[in-house]
Every structure is written in structure tokens, then in C-alpha cells.
C-alpha positions as CSV (number, residue, x, y, z in Angstrom):
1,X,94.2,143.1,96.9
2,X,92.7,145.1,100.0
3,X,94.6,145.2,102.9
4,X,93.1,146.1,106.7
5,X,94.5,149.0,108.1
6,X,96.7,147.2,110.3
7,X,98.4,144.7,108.0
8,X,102.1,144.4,108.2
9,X,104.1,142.0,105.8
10,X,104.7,138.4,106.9
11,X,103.2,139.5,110.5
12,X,102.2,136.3,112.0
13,X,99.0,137.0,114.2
14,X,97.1,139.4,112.0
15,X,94.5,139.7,115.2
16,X,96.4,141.5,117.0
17,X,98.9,143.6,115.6
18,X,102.1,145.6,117.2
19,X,104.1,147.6,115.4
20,X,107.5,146.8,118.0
21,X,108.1,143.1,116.8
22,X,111.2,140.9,115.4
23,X,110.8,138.2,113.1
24,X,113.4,135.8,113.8
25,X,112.6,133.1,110.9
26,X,116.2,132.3,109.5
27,X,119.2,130.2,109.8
28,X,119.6,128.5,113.8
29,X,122.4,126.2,115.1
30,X,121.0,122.8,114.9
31,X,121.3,119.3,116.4
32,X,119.3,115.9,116.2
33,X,119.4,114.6,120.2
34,X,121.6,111.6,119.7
35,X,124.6,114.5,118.6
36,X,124.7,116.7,121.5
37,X,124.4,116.2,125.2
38,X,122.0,118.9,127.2
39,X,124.7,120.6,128.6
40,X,126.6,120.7,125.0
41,X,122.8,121.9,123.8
42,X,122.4,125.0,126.3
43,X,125.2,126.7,125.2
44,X,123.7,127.0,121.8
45,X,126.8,125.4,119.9
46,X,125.1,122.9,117.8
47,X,127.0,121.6,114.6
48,X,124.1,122.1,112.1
49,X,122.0,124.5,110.7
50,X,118.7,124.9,110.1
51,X,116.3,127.3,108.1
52,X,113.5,128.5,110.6
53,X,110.4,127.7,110.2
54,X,110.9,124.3,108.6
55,X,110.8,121.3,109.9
56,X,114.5,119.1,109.2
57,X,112.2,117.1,107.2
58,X,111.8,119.6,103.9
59,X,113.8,121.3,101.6
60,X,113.7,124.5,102.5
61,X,115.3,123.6,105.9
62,X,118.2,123.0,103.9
63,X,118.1,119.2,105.8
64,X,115.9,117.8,104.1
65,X,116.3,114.1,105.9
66,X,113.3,111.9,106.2
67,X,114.2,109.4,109.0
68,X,112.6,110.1,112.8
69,X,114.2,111.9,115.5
70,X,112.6,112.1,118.6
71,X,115.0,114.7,120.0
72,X,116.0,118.1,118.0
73,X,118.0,121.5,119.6
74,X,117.7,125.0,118.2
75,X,119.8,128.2,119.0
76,X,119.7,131.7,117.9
77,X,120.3,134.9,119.5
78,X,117.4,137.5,120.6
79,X,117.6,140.8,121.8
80,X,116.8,142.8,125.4
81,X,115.0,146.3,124.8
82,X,115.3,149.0,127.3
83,X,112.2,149.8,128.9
84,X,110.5,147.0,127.5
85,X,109.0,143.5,128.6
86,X,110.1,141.0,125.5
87,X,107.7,138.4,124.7
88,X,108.8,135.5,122.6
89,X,106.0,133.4,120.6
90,X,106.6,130.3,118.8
91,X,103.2,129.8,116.2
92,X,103.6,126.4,116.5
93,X,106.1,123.3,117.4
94,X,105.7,119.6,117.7
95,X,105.2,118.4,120.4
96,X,106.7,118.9,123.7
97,X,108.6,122.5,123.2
98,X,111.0,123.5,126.3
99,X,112.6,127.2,126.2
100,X,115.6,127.9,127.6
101,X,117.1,131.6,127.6
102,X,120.8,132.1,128.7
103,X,120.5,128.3,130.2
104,X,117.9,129.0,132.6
105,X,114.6,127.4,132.2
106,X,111.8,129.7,130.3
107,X,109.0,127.1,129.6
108,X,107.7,124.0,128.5
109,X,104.5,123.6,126.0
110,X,103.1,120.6,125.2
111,X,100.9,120.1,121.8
112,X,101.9,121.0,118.2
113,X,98.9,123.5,117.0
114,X,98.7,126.0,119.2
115,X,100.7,128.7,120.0
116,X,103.5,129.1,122.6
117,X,103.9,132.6,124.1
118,X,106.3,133.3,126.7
119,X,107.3,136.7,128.6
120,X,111.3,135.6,128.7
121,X,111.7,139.7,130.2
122,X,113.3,138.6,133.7
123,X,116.1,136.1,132.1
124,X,117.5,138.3,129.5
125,X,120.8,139.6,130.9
126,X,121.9,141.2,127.9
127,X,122.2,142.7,124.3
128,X,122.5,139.5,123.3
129,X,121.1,136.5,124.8
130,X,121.3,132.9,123.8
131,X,117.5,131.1,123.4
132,X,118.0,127.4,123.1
133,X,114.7,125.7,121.8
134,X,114.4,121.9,122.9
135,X,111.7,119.7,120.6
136,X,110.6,116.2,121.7
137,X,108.0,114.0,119.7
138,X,108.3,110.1,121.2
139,X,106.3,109.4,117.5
140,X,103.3,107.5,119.4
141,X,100.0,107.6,117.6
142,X,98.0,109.1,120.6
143,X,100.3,112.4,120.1
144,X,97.9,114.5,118.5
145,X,100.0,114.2,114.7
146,X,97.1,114.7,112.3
147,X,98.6,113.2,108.7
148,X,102.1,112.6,110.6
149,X,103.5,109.0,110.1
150,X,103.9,107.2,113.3
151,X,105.4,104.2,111.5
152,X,109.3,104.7,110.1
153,X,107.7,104.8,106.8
154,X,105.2,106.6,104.9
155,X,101.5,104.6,104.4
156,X,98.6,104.5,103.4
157,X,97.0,108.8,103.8
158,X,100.0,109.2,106.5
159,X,103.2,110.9,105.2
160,X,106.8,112.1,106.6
161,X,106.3,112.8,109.7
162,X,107.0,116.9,110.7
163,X,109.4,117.6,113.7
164,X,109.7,120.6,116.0
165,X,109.4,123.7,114.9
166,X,107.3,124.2,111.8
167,X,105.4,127.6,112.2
168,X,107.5,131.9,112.7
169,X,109.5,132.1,115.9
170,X,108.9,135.6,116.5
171,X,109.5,138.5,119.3
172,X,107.2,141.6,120.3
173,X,108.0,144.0,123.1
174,X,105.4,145.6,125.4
175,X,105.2,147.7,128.3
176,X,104.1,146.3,131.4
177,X,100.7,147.0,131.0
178,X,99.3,145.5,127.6
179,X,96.8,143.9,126.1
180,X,97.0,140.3,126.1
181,X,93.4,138.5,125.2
182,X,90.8,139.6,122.2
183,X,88.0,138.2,121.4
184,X,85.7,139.9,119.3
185,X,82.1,138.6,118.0
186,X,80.1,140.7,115.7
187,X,76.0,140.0,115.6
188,X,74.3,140.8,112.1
189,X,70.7,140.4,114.4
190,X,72.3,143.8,116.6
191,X,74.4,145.4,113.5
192,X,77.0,145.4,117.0
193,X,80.6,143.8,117.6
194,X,81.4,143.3,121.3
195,X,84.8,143.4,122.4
196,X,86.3,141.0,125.4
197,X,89.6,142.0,126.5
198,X,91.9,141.5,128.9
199,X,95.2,143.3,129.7
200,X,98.5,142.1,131.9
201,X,98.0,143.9,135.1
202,X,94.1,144.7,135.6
203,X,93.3,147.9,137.8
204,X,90.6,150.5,138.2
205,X,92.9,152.8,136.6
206,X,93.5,150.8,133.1
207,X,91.2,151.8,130.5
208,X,91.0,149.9,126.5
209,X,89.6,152.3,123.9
210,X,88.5,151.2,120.5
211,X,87.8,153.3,117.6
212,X,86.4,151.8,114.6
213,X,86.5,152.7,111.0
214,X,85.2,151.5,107.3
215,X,87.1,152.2,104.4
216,X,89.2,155.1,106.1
217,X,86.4,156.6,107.5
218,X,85.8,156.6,111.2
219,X,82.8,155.3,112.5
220,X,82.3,154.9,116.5
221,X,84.1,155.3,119.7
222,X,83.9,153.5,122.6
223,X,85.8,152.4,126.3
224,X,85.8,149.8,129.3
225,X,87.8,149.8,132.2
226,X,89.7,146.4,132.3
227,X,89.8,146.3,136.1
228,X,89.1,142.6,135.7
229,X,90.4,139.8,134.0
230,X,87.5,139.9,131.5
231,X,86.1,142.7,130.4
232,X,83.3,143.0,127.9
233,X,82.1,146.1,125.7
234,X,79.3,146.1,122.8
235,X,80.0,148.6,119.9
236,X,76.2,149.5,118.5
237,X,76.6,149.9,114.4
238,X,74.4,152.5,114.3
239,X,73.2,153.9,111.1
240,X,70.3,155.5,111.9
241,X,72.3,159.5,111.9
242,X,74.7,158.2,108.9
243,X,74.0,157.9,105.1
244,X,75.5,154.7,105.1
245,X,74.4,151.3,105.9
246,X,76.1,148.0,107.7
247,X,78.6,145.8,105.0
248,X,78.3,142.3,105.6
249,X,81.4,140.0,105.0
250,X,80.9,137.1,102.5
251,X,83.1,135.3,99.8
252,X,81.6,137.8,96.9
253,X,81.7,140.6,99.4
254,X,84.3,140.3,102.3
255,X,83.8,143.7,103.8
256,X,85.7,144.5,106.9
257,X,85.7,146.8,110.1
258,X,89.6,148.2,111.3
259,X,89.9,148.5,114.8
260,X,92.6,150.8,116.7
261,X,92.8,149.5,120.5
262,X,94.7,151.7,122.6
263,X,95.7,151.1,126.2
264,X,95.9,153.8,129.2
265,X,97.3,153.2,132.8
266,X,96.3,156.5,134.4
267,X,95.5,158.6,131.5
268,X,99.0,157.6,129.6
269,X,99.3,155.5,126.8
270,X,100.7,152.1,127.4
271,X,99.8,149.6,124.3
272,X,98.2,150.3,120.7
273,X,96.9,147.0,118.9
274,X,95.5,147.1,115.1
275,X,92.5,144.4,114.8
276,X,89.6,143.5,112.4
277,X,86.5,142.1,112.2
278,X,84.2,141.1,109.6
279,X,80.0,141.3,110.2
280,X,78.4,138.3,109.1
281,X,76.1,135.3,110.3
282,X,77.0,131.7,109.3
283,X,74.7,129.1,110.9
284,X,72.5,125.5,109.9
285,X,68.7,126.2,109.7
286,X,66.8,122.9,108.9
287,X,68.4,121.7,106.0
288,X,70.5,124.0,104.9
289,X,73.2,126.3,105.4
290,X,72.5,130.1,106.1
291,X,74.9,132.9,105.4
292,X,73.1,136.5,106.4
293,X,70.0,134.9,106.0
294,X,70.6,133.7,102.7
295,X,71.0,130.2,101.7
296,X,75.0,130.0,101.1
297,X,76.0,126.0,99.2
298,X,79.3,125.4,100.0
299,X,82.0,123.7,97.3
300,X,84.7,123.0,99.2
301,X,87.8,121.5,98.6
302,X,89.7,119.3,100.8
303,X,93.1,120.6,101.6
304,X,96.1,119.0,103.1
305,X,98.4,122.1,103.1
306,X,101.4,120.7,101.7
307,X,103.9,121.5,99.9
308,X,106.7,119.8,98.2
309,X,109.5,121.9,99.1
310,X,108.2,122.5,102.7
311,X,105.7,120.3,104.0
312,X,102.7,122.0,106.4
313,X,104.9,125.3,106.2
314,X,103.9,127.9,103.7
315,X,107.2,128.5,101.9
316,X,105.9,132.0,101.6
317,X,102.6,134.1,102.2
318,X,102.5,134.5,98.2
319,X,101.8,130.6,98.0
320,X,99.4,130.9,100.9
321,X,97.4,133.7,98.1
322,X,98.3,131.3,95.2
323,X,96.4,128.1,96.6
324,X,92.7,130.6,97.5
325,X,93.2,132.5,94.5
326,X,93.5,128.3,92.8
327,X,90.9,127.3,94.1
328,X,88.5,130.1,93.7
329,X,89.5,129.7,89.9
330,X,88.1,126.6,89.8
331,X,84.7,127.6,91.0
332,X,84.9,126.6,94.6
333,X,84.1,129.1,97.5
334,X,86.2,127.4,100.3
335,X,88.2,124.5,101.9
336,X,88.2,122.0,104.8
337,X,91.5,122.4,106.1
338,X,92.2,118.4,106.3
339,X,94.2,117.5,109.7
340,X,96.3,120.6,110.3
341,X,95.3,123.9,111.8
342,X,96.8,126.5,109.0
343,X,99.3,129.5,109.7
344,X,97.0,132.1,110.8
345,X,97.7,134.2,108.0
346,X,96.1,132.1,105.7
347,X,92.7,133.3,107.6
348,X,93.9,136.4,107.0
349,X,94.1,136.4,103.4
350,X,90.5,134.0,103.3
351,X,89.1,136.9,105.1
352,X,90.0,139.7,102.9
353,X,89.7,137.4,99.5
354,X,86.6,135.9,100.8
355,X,87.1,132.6,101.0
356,X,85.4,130.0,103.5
357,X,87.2,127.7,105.9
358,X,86.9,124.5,108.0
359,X,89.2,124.2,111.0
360,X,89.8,120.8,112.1
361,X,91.6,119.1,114.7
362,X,94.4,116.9,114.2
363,X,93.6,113.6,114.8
364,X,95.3,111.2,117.5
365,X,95.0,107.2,116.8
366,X,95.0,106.6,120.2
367,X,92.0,106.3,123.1
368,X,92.7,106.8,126.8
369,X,92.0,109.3,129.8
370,X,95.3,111.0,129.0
371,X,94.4,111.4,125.4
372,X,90.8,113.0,126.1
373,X,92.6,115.6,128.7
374,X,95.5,116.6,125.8
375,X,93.2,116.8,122.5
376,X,91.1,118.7,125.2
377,X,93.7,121.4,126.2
378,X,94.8,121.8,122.7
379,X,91.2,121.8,120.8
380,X,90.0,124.4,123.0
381,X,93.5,126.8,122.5
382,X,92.7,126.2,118.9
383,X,89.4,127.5,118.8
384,X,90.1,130.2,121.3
385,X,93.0,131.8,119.0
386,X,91.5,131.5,115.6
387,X,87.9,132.4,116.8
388,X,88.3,136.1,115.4
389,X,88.5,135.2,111.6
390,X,85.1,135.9,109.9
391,X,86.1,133.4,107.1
392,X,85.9,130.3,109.7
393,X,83.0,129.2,109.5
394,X,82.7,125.7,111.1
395,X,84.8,123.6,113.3
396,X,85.4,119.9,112.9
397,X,86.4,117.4,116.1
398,X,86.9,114.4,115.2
399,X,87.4,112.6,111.6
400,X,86.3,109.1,110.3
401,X,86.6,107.9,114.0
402,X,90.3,108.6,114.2
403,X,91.2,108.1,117.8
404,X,87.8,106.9,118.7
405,X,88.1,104.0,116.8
406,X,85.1,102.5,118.8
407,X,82.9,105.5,118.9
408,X,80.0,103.5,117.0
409,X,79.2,101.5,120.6
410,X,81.6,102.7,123.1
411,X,79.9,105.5,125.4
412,X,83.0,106.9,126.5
413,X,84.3,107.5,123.2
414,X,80.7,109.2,122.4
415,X,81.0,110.8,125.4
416,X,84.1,112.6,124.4
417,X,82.8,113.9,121.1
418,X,79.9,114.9,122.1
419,X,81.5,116.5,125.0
420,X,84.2,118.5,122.7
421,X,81.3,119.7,120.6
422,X,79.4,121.2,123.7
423,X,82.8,122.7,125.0
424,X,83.3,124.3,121.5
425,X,80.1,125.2,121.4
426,X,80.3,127.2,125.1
427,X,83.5,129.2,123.4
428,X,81.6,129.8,120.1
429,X,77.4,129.8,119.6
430,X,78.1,131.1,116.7
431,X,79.3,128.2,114.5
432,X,78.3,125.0,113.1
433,X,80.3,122.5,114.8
434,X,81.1,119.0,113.6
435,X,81.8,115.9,116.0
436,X,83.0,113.4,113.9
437,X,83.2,114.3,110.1
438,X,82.0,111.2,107.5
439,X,80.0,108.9,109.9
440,X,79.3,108.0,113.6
441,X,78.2,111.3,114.4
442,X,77.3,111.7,117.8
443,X,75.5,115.2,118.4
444,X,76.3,117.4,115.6
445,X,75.4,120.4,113.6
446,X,75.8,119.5,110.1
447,X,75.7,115.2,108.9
448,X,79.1,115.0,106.9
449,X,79.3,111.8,104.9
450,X,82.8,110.6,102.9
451,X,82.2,108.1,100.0
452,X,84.8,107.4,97.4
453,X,82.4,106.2,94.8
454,X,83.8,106.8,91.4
455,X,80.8,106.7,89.2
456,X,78.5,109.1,89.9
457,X,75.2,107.3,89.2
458,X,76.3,104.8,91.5
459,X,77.0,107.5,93.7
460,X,73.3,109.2,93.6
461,X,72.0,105.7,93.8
462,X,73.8,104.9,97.2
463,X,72.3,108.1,98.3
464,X,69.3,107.3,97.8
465,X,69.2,103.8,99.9
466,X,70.4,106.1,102.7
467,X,68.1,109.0,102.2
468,X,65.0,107.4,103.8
469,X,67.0,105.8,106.8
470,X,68.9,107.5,109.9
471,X,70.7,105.4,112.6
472,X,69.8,101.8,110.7
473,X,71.3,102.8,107.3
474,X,75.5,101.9,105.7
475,X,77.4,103.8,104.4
476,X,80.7,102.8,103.6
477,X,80.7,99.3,104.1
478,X,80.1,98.5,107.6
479,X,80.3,102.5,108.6
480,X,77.1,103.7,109.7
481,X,76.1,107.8,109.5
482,X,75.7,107.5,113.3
483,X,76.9,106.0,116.5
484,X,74.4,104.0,118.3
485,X,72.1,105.8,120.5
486,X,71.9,109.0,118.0
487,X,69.9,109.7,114.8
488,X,69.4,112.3,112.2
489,X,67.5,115.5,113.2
490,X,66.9,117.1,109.8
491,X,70.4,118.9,109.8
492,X,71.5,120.1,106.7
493,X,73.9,117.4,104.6
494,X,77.0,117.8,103.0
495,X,79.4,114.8,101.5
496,X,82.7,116.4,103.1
497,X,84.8,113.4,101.0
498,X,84.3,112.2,97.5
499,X,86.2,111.8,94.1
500,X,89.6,111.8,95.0
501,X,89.8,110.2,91.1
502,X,93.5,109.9,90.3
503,X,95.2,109.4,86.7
504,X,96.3,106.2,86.4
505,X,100.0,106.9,85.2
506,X,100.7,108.6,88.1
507,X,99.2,106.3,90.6
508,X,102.4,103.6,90.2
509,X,104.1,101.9,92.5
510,X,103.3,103.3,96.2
511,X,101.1,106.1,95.0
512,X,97.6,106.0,94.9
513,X,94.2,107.3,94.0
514,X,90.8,106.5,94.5
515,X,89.4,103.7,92.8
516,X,90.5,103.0,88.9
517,X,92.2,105.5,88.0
518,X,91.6,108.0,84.6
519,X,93.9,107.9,81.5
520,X,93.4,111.2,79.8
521,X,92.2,114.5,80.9
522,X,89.0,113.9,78.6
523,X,88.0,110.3,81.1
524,X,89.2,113.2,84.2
525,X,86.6,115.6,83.2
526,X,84.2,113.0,82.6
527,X,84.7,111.8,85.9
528,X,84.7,114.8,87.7
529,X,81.7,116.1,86.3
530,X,79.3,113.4,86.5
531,X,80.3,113.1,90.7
532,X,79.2,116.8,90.8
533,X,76.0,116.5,88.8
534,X,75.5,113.7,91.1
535,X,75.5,115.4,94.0
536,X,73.7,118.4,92.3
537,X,70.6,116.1,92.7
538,X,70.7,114.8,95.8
539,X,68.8,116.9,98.3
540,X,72.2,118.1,100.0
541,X,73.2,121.3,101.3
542,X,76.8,121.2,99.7
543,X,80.4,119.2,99.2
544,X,83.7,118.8,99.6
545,X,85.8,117.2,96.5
546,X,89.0,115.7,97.5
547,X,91.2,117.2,97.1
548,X,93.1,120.6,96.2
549,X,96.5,119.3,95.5
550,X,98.4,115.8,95.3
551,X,100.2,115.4,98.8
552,X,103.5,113.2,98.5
553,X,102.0,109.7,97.0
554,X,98.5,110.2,97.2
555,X,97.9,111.7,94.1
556,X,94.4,112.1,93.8
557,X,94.4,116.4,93.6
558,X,93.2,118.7,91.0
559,X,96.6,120.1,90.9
560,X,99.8,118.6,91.0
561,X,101.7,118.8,94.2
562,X,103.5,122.0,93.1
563,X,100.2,123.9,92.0
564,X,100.4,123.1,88.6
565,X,97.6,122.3,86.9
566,X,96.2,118.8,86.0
567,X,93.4,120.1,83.5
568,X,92.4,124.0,82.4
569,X,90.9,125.4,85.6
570,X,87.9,126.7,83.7
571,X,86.6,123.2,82.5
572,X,87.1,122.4,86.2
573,X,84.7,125.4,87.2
574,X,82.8,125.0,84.0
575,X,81.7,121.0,85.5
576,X,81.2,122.9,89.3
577,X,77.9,123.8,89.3
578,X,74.9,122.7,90.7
């Protein structure tokens, strides 16, 4: 496996990389709310502990208790550094996330997907200094959960519910001036890469350099003087004096650019960052899907991101490799990531792998003005901090109407999708963008249809009843394609949810499958590939088979909740073409 030049083990924003960081993943002191008062809480003597970053709910947190708390407490020490400003970042926590350091106040967060980053500097009065993390989740359905539960117990395709921190507490220290924003957006049209940036104290005497290289060799040079709070420089790829020519990324081919930003306040060196990028173009034209100019057919997989002994968490970034290297295996060259926003180091490794990926938000189950201001904040924080990864490639809103429950007729709750997909869209021109995968699309880049048909020439024929017809034509049942007032513009098509086919002896009692389930791995097989010739002949422009893995009771996945296996891999990727 090829690493970028800047890759450091288990570092948790591979974007942006510093050399002076502290993992603090690990065993806390620990409370459930009910146990401890806040004043017991702030002195950081809680009488449990907990391994960081799993949730109470898993195994690996050494809890491993299932009922609903809407209050938790953390506490662990952290260290002051001479000289240095200390910046402590939580990758992600649900849902309302206060920080206190030595009992003073250091912030509050509100979502569960984005991440927290605080400058705790001015309150650290010590070697050692006590950081108390306070979680609160009230377990209402209009918190943006995703799969979460809301109910005491699990149901229907919601499972145990995930509570406060869940994602690397982490520290890096800086000087005061430093770079704090990246954004970087290559164009194949321009063989260029332009660089936004922004540092913590602007002036006309701070200057970002970048120096870019390709396979140890280095390539260009360039400068801007961040004496704003944005600041904007295009790196030309010019071959035209080299022998060499531009690499484009792609899943057969993910080539990648390092970058080496350095920092200067008045000629001296204040910050060095290690960055990334990958050169590539992934956009809908007509009908179909283009990746560098080349029609690209996505075979996704849906994936939940579980895992038995840890829930959302990656117990490791060896499992994160595991599950692309799986699925690649089985013939399919990326995933939807299905109600969760991943650890950002599984972009990481989809980038140098090449692997393609969906990000989605969470859903709510909720509708009201305070809902469309919070999925707001957090959607846009979700696309700002993943934008970098070459191996996103499109960005889902909303899914099956979750949270817009009324989004067929109800213009506000059109509104809000279509509004969401414009506001991605002002962030990122460059991807397709989603607003309401399966049906009642409002304005979107690619039509995404789910059907759980079992029998694929009842599949194709279903298909072909809705082929002919836009707003008018059904679905699923009363589910329509779109909501009322929009229609099909000839954008490419992909079914984003089908098969889902289960073996009967493990769908018993609460766990479940789609429709009748299989009893052998010859009837599985069978199954499986008759859906995917059936979608080979429909005039589609690719699929997503649900799913990757069995997720607590659903067990509808190719592999068994632990990664093993249901059937060979290869008859799976021999029965994956089209």
C-alpha cells in the first residue's frame, strides 16, 4: 500500500497534517448523569471507566450497556506546551458536547458529525490539567441520529442507539500564527489545483507557500499572502518544459499530488502542514456518469459502518482497509456510506486504494424551523471538512423522505431539499449532489430509486412501467420518483437500494431480510445474480446492492456482521458484471 508523503499512523485528519500532536484515545473516568452531580463531574472523579473513542454502548468501551442515557461525563488529563497554543479536537460526539478545562467553561458544540475544535491555550494553568467532557442526547427523533434508535428498543432498520463520544479526542499544538482552513480543488479542464487558505492572525506580513511533488519528485512552487481571511492561489500543472504528463486519480489508478504548506510571519517560519490532492473530474452528463471524460458505472455497495464489537467506530484503521479491500474483492468499485459520515481516515485509505464514496447526511425524523436551521449548520460543516477527498464523489441530502416525511406535496419540505442541494452546490460545483435518495426528488443531479424486489425479472419488468413515465409514474407502492411540481430531466439513473436478500435461517425471530429469504448459498447466488443481470439491462447508469455487511438484526449483507464471508467472494464478483 502507497502512502502520501505526509501520512502518519492513526492520525485523524489526513488533510491536514502536523507533526506536534497527541492522541488521547484511551481509558477516561466515566459517569452516566444520573451518578454524579456537575459539581462532582468538574472535578473529573467519575467512578467508571471508559475506552475512548467508543461509545458506552459497544464492547470495546469495556461498558458495553445498551439502555439510554441522556447524560454521560468524561475526564482525562491533557498537557500545556511551552511556547505553544494547544488545540484540542474532538472528531465527532453526539450531540450536544460542552468542554470544560480545569472547571472553567471551554465550549459547547451542538451536532454529532462534525468536528469540534477548540483553542483551550488561555485555561490551561498547568503540566497537567483536568478536561471534563459533558455529552447530552434528549433521544428525540428531530436530533439529527441517522440509524440511532429513538425508541428504548431496537426496530425495524434503527439499532442501539450511539452516545457521546464515538470518534479520536486528539490534541495538536501550534504557534500563534497557523494555518487553520484548506480547501483545495483540482480542475482536469486546467491540469491546475487552487489552494484557499486561511491562517489564525491575517496580516500583510504572513505568507503560505506550497511546494508540490509526484512520486518524490518535486514539481512546482508557488505563494499568497494570507492578509485576508480567504485567500486563493492556482497552481498551473504545467507540462509543457517536463517529460512527464498529468496523473489522474481513479479507482484503477488513484494517483496523487503531496503538498508541503509552510507558513511565515515576517520571513520566519511559523506552521508546516502535509496535504494531498488527487486530479480528477467526476460529474453527470446526460445519462450517465463521467469520470475524466470517460463513462465510469458505479457498483456500489450500501454500507452501514458497523461493527459488532464497536458500533460506528472503526475498532482499528486495519478494519477500516479490511471492509475496501472486501468489497473491492467482490467486484464493486465503491460504497454509499448509509446514514453516518465515516472517520475521515476511511477517505483516506478510499483515496489511496481507489475506491469511490457517497457521503450522506444523517437523517432526522422530525420537520420544523429548528430542524431545517440544525441539519443546515451541520450538512454544510460536513461538506466543508471532507470536501478535500478525491474519492467523494457525490453527496446525498436527504434519504427515502426521512424527516420530510411530507416532501411529496408539502412546499416547505421541498423547499428545504432543494435549498440544501443549492447550498451544497455553492460549496462544491464539482459534485453530483443528491436531494432525496430513492424517490421524491426534488431538483437533483442523479434519479436514485430503492426497490426491494427479489426476483429480478419482476424487477426489470417494474422498470420498465416506469421507464416511459416521470412525475405520474409508482414506484414503491404509493412512492412516486418525484415530488409534485418536479419531473425527470434525462439525468443519469442509478437504483441506490436493491436485494438486500437474506438467508432464511438467520432471519429468526427479530431479524430480518428482504423478502423470502434464501436457504443455501446455491438459491443466494441465484438470487443475487439474476438482480444484477437485471439491472444490467435496464438503461441505467449504475447500482447500489444492499448491503456490505449484516448490521445487528438486519441481516441482509454479503458478509456477516464480523466480515466473514457468506459465500466465496469470487462467485460474488464473478455474478457482478454488467
Amino acid at each position: 500500500m502507497k502512502h502520501v508523503k505526509c501520512y502518519i499512523p492513526e492520525y485523524p485528519r489526513p488533510q491536514k497534517v502536523r507533526s506536534d500532536w497527541q492522541n488521547l484515545n484511551g481509558a477516561w473516568a466515566f459517569a452516566f448523569g444520573e451518578d454524579v452531580s456537575e459539581k462532582e463531574a468538574l472535578t473529573g472523579k467519575l467512578p467508571m471507566s471508559i475506552r475512548v473513542p467508543f461509545s458506552y454502548e459497544t464492547e470495546l468501551s469495556g461498558i458495553n450497556r445498551h439502555e439510554w442515557h441522556e447524560t454521560v461525563w468524561y475526564a482525562h488529563t491533557v498537557s500545556a506546551k511551552a511556547g505553544k497554543r494547544a488545540i484540542l479536537h474532538i472528531e465527532g460526539a453526539d450531540y450536544i458536547t460542552t468542554v470544560y478545562v480545569n472547571g472553567a467553561l471551554a465550549g459547547k458544540h451542538e451536532g454529532a458529525y462534525s468536528r469540534i475544535s477548540l483553542d483551550i491555550t488561555s485555561l490551561l494553568t498547568k503540566e497537567e490539567n483536568m478536561l471534563v467532557i459533558r455529552c447530552d442526547d434528549d433521544n428525540h427523533p428531530s436530533r439529527v441520529r441517522g440509524k440511532q434508535r429513538w425508541l428504548r428498543e431496537s426496530f425495524g432498520c434503527w439499532y442501539v442507539q450511539t452516545t457521546g463520544i464515538y470518534k479520536m479526542v486528539w490534541m495538536e499544538y501550534v504557534n500563534d500564527v497557523y494555518l487553520t482552513d484548506l480547501k483545495i480543488t483540482p480542475s482536469i479542464e486546467t491540469y491546475s489545483a487552487e489552494f484557499e487558505v486561511s491562517v489564525s492572525q491575517p496580516a500583510d506580513d504572513v505568507e503560505v507557500r506550497f511546494a508540490i511533488s509526484y512520486e518524490g519528485e518535486k514539481l512546482f512552487t508557488t505563494s499568497v499572502w494570507a492578509n485576508e481571511i480567504d485567500n486563493t492561489v492556482t497552481v498551473k500543472l504545467d507540462t509543457s518544459k517536463r517529460s512527464w504528463r498529468v496523473d489522474v486519480w481513479g479507482p484503477d489508478h488513484p494517483c496523487l499530488y503531496d503538498v508541503d504548506i509552510t507558513v511565515y510571519k515576517n520571513g520566519d517560519l511559523t506552521d508546516t502542514v502535509g496535504s494531498y490532492f488527487g486530479v480528477r473530474d467526476y460529474r453527470t452528463s446526460g445519462n450517465q456518469i463521467l469520470l475524466n471524460s470517460g463513462n465510469f458505472y458505479p457498483k456500489l455497495l450500501l454500507d452501514q459502518g458497523y461493527w459488532p464489537e464497536s458500533g460506528v467506530t472503526p475498532p482499528s484503521e486495519e478494519a477500516i482497509i479490511k471492509d475496501i479491500e472486501l468489497c473491492k474483492e467482490m467486484g464493486f468499485n465503491g460504497v454509499r456510506k448509509h446514514q453516518k459520515v465515516e472517520d475521515e481516515r476511511y477517505f483516506y485509505y478510499a483515496d489511496i486504494i481507489g475506491f469511490t464514496v457517497w457521503c450522506e447526511l444523517p437523517s432526522n425524523h422530525w420537520f420544523s424551523d429548528s430542524c431545517t436551521q440544525k441539519i443546515t449548520d451541520e450538512w454544510l460543516k460536513i461538506v466543508r471538512q471532507n470536501y478535500n477527498h478525491p474519492s467523494l464523489v457525490t453527496w446525498v441530502v436527504f434519504n427515502e423522505s426521512w424527516g420530510v416525511l411530507n416532501i411529496a406535496n408539502n412546499a416547505r419540505q421541498q423547499n428545504l431539499a432543494t435549498g440544501l442541494y443549492y447550498l451544497t452546490k455553492s460549496i462544491d460545483p464539482m459534485r453530483p449532489v443528491v436531494s432525496n435518495d430513492g424517490w421524491e426528488h426534488t431538483v437533483s443531479d442523479i434519479l436514485t430509486l430503492h426497490h426491494y424486489e427479489q426476483n429480478g425479472e419482476r424487477l426489470f419488468r417494474i422498470y420498465q412501467d416506469i421507464l416511459c413515465q416521470t412525475e405520474g409514474c409508482s414506484l414503491s407502492g404509493a412512492r412516486k420518483p418525484y415530488a409534485k411540481g418536479y419531473s425527470y430531466g434525462g439525468q443519469p439513473i442509478i437504483f441506490s437500494e436493491f436485494g438486500g436478500t437474506a438467508y432464511i435461517a438467520d432471519a429468526q425471530n427479530e431479524c430480518w431480510g428482504y423478502g423470502v429469504g434464501v436457504r443455501n448459498d446455491e438459491e443466494f447466488l441465484e438470487r443475487f445474480g439474476g438482480l444484477i443481470q437485471a439491472i444490467g439491462k435496464m438503461n441505467i447508469a449504475g447500482y447500489c446492492y444492499t448491503q456490505v455487511t449484516d448490521v445487528e438484526h438486519e441481516v441482509n449483507g454479503l458478509l456477516q456482521a464480523d466480515r466473514t464471508p457468506k459465500v466465496p467472494l469470487e462467485e460474488i464478483r464473478k455474478r457482478n458484471k454488467v
